[in-house]
C-alpha positions in Angstrom: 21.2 2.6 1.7 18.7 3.6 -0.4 19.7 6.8 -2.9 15.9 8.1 -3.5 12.9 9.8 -2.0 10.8 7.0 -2.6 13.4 4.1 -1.8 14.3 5.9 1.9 11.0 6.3 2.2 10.0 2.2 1.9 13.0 1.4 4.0 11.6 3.9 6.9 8.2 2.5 6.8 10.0 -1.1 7.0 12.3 0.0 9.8 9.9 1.4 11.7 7.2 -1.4 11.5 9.6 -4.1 12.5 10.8 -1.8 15.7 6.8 -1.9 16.1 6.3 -5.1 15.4 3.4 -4.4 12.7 2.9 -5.0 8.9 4.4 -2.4 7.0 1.1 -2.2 5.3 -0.6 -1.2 8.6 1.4 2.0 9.1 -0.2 5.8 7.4 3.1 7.6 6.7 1.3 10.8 7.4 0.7 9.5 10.7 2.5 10.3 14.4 4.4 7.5 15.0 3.3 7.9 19.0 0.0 6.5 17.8 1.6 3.4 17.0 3.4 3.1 20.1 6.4 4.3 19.3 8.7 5.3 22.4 12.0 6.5 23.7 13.4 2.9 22.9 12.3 2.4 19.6 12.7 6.1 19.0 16.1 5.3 19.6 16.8 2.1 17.5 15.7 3.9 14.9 18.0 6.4 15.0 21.4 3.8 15.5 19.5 2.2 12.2 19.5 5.5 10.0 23.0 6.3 11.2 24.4 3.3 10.4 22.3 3.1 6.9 23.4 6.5 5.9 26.1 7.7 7.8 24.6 10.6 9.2 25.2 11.8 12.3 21.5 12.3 14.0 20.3 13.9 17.3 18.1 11.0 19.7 14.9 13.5 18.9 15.3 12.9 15.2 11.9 10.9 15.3 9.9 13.4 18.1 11.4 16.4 15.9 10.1 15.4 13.3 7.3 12.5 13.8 6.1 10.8 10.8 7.6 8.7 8.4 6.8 11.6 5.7 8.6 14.1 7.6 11.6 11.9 8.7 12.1 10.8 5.2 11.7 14.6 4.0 14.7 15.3 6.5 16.8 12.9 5.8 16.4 13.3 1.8 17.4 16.8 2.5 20.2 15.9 4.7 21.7 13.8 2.1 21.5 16.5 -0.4 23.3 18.5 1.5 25.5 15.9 2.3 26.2 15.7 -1.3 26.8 18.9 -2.7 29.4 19.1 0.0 27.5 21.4 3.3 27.3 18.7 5.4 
């Protein structure tokens, strides 16, 4: 699992290009993922992917909540600190 801001947010952008079948490259992290196409089904992949890649325990909204890949890798980093210093 990546430990880092930067390295969870590379493997996000890679996750969620190869659930949409595009080029890493192609995606804007500051864009909604719906404008790629992004659906209940992928939205949900995703999800099984982070929980099994950090073993955090997410809700199936994770990726409407919150729905870019700068967001979702702002959660998560914060969600792992938390995890770490023991509130979580």
């Amino acid at each position: 699992m990546p430990d880092s801001h930067p390295d969870l947010h590379r493997w996000l952008t890679e996750k969620v290009a190869g659930h949409l079948g595009l080029p890493p490259a192609e995606l804007d992290p500051s864009a909604k993922l719906r404008r790629y196409g992004l659906d209940s089904a992928h939205a949900l992949s995703l999800c099984v992917d982070i929980e099994e890649a950090t073993g955090l325990l997410v809700e199936p909204t994770l990726p409407w909540d919150h729905p870019t890949i700068d967001a979702l890798a702002a959660h998560l980093t914060e969600l792992l600190r938390i995890r770490e210093r023991g509130g979580g």
